[in-house]
C-alpha positions as CSV (number, residue, x, y, z in Angstrom):
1,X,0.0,0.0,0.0
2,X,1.8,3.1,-1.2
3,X,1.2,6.2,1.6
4,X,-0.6,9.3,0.9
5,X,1.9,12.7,1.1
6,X,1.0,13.6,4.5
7,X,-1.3,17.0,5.0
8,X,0.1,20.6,5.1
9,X,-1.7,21.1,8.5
10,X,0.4,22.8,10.9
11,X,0.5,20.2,13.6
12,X,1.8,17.4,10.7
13,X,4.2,15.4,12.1
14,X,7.6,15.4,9.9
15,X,8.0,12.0,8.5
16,X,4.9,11.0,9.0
17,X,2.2,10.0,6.4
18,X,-1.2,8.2,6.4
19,X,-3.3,6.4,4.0
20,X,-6.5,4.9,4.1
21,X,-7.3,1.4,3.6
22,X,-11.4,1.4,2.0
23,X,-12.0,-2.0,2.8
24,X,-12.0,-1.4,6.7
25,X,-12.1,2.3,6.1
26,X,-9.1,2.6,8.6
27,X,-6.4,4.8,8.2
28,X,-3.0,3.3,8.6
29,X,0.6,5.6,9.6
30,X,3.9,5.2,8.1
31,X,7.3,6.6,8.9
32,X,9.8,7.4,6.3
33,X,13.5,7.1,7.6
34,X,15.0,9.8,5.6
35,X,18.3,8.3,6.1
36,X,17.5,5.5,3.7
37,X,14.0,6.4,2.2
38,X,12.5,3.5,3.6
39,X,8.9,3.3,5.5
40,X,7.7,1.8,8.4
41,X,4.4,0.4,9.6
42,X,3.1,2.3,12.5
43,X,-0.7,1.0,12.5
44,X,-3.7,2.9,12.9
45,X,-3.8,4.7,16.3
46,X,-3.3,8.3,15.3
47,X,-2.0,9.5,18.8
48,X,0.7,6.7,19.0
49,X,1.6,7.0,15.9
50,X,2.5,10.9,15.9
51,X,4.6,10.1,19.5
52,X,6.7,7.5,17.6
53,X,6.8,9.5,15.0
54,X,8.4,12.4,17.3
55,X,10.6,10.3,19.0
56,X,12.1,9.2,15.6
57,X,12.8,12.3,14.1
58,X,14.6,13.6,17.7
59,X,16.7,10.4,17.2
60,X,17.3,10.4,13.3
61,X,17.8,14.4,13.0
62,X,20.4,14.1,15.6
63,X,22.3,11.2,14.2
64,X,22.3,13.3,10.4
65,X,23.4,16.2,12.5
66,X,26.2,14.4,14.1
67,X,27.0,12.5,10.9
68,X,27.4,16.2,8.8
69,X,29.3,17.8,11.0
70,X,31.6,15.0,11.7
71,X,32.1,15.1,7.9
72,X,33.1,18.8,7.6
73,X,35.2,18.7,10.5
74,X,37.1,15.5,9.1
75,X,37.0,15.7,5.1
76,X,36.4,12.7,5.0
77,X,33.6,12.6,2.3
78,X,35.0,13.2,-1.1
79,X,31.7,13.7,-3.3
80,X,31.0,10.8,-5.8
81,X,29.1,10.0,-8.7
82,X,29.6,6.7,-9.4
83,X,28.0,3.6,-7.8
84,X,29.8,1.8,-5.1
85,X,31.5,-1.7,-6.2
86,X,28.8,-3.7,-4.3
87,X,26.3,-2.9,-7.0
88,X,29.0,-2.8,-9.8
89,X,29.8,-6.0,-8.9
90,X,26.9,-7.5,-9.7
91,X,26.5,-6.1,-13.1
92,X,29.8,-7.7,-13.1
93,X,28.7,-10.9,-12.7
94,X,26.3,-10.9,-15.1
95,X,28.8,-9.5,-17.7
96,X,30.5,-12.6,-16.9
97,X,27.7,-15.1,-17.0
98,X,26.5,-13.6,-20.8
99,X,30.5,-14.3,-21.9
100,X,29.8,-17.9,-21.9
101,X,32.8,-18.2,-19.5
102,X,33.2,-21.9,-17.8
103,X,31.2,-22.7,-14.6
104,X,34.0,-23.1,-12.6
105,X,35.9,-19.9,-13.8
106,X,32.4,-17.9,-12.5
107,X,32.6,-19.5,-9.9
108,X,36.2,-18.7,-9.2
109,X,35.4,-14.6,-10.3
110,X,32.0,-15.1,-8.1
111,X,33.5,-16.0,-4.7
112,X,37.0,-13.5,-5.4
113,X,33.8,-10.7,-6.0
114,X,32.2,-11.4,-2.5
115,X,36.0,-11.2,-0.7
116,X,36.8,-8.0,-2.1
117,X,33.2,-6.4,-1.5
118,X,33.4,-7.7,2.1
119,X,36.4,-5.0,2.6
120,X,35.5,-2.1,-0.2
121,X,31.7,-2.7,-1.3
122,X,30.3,0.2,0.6
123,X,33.2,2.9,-1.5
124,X,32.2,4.5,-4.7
125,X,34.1,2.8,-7.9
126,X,36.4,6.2,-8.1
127,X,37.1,6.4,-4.3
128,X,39.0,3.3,-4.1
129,X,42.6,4.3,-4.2
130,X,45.8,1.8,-5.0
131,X,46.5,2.2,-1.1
132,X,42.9,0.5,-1.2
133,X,44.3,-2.6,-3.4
134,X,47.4,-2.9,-1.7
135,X,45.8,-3.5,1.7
136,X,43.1,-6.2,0.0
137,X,46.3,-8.0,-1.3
138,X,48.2,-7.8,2.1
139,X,45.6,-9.8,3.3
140,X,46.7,-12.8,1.2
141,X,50.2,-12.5,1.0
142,X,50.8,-12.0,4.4
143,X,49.0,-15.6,4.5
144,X,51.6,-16.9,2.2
145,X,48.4,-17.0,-0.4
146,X,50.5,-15.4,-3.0
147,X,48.5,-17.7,-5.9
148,X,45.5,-16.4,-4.4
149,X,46.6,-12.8,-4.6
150,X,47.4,-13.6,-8.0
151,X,44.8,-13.9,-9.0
152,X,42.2,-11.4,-7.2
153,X,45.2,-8.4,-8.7
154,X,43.8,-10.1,-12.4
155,X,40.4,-10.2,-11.7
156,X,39.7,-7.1,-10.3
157,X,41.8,-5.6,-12.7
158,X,39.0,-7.1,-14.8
159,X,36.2,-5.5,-13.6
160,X,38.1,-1.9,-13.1
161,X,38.4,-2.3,-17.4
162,X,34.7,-3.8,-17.8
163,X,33.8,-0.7,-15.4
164,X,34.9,1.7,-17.8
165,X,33.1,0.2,-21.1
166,X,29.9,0.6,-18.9
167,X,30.3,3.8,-18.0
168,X,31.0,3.1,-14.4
169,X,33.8,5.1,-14.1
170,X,35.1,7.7,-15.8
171,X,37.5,6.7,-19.6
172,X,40.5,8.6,-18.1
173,X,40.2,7.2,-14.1
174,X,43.6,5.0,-13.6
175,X,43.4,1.3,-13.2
176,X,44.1,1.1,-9.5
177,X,44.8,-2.5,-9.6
178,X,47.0,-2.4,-12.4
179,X,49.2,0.0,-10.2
180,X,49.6,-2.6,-7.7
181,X,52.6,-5.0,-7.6
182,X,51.6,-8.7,-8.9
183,X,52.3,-10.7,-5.9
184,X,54.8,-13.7,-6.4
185,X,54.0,-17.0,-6.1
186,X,56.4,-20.1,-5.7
187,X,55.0,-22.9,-7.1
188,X,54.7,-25.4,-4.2
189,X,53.8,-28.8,-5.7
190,X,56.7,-31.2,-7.0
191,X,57.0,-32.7,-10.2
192,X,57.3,-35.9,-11.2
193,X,60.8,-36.0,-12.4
194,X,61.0,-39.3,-14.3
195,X,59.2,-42.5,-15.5
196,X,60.7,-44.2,-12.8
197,X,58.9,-42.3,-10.3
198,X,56.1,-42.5,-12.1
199,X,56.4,-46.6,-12.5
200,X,57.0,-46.5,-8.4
201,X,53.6,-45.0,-7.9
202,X,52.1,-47.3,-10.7
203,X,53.0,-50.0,-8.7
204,X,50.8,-49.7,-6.1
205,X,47.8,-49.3,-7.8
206,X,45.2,-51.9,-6.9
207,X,45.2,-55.1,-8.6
208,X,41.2,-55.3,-8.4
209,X,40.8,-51.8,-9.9
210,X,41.9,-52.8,-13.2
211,X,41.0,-48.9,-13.8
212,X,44.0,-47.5,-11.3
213,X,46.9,-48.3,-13.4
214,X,44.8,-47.8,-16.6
215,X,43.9,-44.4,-16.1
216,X,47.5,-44.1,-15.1
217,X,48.8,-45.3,-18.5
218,X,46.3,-43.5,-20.6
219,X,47.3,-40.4,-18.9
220,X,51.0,-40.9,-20.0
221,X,50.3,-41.9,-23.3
222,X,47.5,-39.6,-23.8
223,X,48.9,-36.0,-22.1
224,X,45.6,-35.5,-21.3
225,X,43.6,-34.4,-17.9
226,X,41.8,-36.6,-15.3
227,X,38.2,-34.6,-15.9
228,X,39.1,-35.7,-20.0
229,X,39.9,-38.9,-19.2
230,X,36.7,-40.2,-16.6
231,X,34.4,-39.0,-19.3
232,X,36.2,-41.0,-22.5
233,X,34.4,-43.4,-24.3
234,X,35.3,-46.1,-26.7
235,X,32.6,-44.9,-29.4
236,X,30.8,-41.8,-30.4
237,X,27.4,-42.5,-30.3
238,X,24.4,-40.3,-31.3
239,X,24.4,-38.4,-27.9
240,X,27.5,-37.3,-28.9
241,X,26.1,-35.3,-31.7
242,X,23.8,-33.7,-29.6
243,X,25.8,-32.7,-27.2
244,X,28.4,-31.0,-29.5
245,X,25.3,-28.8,-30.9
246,X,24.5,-27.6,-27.2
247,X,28.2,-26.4,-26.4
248,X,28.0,-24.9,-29.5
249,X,24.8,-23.0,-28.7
250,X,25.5,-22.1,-25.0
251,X,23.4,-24.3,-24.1
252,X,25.8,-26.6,-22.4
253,X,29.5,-25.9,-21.2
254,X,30.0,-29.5,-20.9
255,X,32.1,-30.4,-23.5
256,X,31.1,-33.8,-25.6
257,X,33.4,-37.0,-24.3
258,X,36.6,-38.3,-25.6
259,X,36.0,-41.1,-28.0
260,X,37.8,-44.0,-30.3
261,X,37.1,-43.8,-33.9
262,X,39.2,-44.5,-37.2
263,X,42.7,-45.5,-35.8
264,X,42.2,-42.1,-33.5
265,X,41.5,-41.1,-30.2
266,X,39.5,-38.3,-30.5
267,X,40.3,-36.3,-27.3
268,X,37.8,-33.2,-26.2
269,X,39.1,-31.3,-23.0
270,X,36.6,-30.5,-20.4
271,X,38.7,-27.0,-19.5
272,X,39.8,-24.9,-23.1
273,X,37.4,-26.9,-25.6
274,X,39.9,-28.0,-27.2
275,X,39.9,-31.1,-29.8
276,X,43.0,-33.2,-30.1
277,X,43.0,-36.1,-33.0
278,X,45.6,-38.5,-31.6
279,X,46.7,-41.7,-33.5
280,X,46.4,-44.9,-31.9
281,X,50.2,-46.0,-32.7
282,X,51.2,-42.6,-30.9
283,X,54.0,-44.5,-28.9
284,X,55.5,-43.3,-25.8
285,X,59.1,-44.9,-25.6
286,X,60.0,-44.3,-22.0
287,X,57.2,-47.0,-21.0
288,X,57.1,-48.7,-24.7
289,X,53.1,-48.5,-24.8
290,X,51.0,-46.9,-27.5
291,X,47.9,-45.3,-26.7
292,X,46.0,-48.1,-28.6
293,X,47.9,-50.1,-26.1
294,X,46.4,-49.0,-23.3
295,X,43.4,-48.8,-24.9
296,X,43.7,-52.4,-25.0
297,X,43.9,-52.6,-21.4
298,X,40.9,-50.6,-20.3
299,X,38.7,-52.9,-23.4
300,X,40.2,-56.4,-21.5
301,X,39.0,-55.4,-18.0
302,X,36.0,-58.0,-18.2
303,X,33.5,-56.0,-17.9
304,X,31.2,-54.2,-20.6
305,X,31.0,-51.3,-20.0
306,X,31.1,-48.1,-22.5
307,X,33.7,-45.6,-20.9
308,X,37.2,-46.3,-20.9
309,X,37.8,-45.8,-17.3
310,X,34.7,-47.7,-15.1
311,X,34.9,-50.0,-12.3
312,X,35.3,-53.5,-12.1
313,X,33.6,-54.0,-9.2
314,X,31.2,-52.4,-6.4
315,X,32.3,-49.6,-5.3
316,X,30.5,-47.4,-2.8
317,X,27.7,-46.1,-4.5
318,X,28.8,-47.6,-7.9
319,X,28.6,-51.0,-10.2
320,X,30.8,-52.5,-12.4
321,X,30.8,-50.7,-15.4
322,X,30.1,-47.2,-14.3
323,X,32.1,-44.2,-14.9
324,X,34.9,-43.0,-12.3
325,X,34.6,-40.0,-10.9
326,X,37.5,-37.6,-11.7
327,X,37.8,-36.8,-8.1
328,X,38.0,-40.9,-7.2
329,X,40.7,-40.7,-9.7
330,X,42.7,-38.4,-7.6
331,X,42.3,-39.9,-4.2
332,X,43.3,-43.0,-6.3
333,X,46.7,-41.3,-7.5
334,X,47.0,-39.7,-3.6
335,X,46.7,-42.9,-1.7
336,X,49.5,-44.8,-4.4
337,X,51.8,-42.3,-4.0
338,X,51.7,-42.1,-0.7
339,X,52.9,-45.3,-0.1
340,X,55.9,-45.1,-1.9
341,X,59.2,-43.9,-0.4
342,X,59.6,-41.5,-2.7
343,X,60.8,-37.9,-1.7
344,X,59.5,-34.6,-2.7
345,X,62.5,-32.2,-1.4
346,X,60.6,-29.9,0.4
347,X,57.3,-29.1,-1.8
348,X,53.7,-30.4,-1.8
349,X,53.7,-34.1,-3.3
350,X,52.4,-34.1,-6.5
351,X,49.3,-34.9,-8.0
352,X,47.6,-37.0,-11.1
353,X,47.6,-33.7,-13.0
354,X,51.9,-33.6,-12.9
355,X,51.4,-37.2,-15.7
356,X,49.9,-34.4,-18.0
357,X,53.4,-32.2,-17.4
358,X,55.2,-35.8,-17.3
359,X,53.9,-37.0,-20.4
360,X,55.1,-33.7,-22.3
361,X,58.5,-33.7,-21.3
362,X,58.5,-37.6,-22.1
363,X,57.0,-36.7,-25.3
364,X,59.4,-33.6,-26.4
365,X,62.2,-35.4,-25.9
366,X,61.3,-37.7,-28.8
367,X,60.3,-35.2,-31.1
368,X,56.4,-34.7,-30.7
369,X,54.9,-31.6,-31.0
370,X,53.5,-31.2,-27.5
371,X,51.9,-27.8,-27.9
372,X,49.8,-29.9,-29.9
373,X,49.5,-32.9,-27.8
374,X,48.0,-31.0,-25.4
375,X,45.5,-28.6,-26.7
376,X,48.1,-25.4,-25.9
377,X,47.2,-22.2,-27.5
378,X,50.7,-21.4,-28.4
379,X,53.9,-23.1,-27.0
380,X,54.4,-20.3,-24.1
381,X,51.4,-21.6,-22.6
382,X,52.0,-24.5,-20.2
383,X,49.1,-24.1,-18.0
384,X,47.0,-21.1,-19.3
385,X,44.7,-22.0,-22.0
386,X,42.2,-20.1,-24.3
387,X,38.9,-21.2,-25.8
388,X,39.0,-22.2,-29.4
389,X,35.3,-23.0,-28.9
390,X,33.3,-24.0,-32.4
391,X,37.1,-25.4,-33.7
392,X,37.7,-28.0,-35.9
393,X,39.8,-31.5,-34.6
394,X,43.7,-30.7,-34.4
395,X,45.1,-33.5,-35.7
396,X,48.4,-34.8,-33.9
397,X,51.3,-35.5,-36.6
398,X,53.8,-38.2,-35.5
């Protein structure tokens, strides 16, 4: 119910208006907090409603009063006319979400977004200074969360540009978080340094998960990434098709599963949309397996089962047959490498992800083109990849 302007009598109450409701024919009292514009219920007793009314406009004038002259005393309220970076933000986020960008990358800007607004959400976009960015940063890197910094510097560098192209802030107002220092990070997780590291931890995968030392192999014969690999199949079937058309579209940023086809495994990854057309007699010498080797392997398993990588027996909440998880095939890789003697000088232990980074050194050192072996946008990139969405199948020359 919207309130009536209030009469010009001259015992009106400031503040107060009144509006009447003709189905009971009462007449209800609201205040309106001129601090924020908002109104409050105050019923329909006329009397009481002009004494609250009284007593909140003592209370609220003084506060404004207070609040003013603490401003002019202090200087400490540089005018503005540009929204604060709580409600940019959220333009921000839909910016993001039209850009087609992967789940987990929103995700990744999403959660940075609600950090940062925590600390400077309540500033105009113009009044955040670089001693602003700095302190955000400190934060992290006074945690030893240099990657984290890292990456919060990039993102909110971001959003400063998008923030100019909507007419957020001003063409000509500096880049604040460009101005900052990026943060270094050491990298903290070890490599796997050789095959015969790699063959030590191969060695203690289960001998009644066929799929442990399968996924394993296919991962060092492959170059390819665990979220690639637990969604390969051994044929395309129609799905396939359909699945292609809705990453295409937007509709889906799933892309279509790895499959077998023609002498070629046909890998898709999950992360840059990138298509890799790698030939079955692709040999890897250090371990003397092609990948229609290991192939093999994962076919003679005895159980049917359409993905390369399934289990071959009961397994929590799965059957024989059924997909693996990517994150089972991690704890998988964790739990064989842990029982190893194997030394890591210092750093984090690595994980299934360092056969990827394995795999290409293997694979340079005998003349493969790597950049293509692994769906890299040029051969500076190692782990930064771009989207080459709507490509055609890059097919691997040996």
């Amino acid at each position: 119910m919207s309130p009536r302007p209030r009469n010009n009598k001259k015992d009106a109450i400031d503040n107060l208006y009144s509006s009447l409701d003709k189905r009971t024919n009462k007449t209800y009292y609201q205040y309106k907090d001129i601090r924020t514009g908002t109104f409050h219920g105050l019923g329909s007793n006329a009397e009481l409603a002009k004494s609250r009314a009284k007593q909140l406009n003592a209370i609220i004038y003084a506060q404004v009063a207070e609040a003013r002259v603490h401003a002019i005393a202090t200087n400490t309220t540089p005018k503005s006319k540009c929204e604060n970076l709580k409600k940019f933000a959220d333009r921000y986020n839909e910016i993001c979400i039209s850009r087609e960008l992967k789940s987990n990358t929103l995700k990744v800007k999403k959660n940075i977004l609600i950090n940062v607004v925590e600390n400077l959400g309540n500033l105009p976009l113009d009044l955040i200074t670089v001693k602003h960015a700095n302190a955000c940063l400190t934060t992290y890197t006074e945690q030893n969360k240099h990657r984290m910094a890292q990456v919060i510097r990039s993102t909110m560098i971001d959003v400063w540009k998008d923030a100019k192209s909507e007419g957020a802030l001003p063409p000509d107002h500096p880049n604040v978080w460009e101005t900052t220092r990026n943060p270094k990070a050491k990298v903290k997780r070890a490599r796997i340094t050789n095959i015969q590291e790699f063959n030590t931890i191969r060695t203690h995968a289960s001998p009644k998960d066929l799929w442990q030392e399968n996924v394993m192999l296919l991962a060092i014969t492959t170059g390819q990434a665990r979220e690639d690999l637990a969604l390969a199949q051994f044929k395309r079937k129609a799905d396939w098709h359909k699945q292609w058309r809705e990453y295409l579209e937007g509709d889906s940023q799933l892309m279509p599963y790895s499959f077998i086809e023609d002498n070629y495994y046909y890998a898709t990854r999950q992360k840059t949309g990138a298509m890799i057309k790698i030939p079955l007699n692709l040999t890897l010498d250090a371990i003397g397996l092609s990948v229609g080797d290991v192939i093999g392997l994962c076919k003679r398993t005895g159980i049917i089962s359409p993905h390369l990588i399934h289990h071959t027996r009961n397994y929590s909440t799965s059957n024989p047959g059924d997909p693996v998880w990517k994150d089972t095939i991690s704890r998988m890789f964790t739990r064989c490498r842990n029982k190893t003697n194997l030394e890591w000088m210092g750093k984090e232990p690595p994980t299934f992800h360092e056969i990827r980074s394995l795999s290409e050194r293997l694979y340079k050192k005998q003349g493969i083109n790597t950049q293509e072996l692994l769906g890299h946008k040029d051969e500076r990139m190692t782990k930064k990849y771009d989207d080459i969405r709507g490509g055609d199948w890059l097919s691997l020359a040996i």
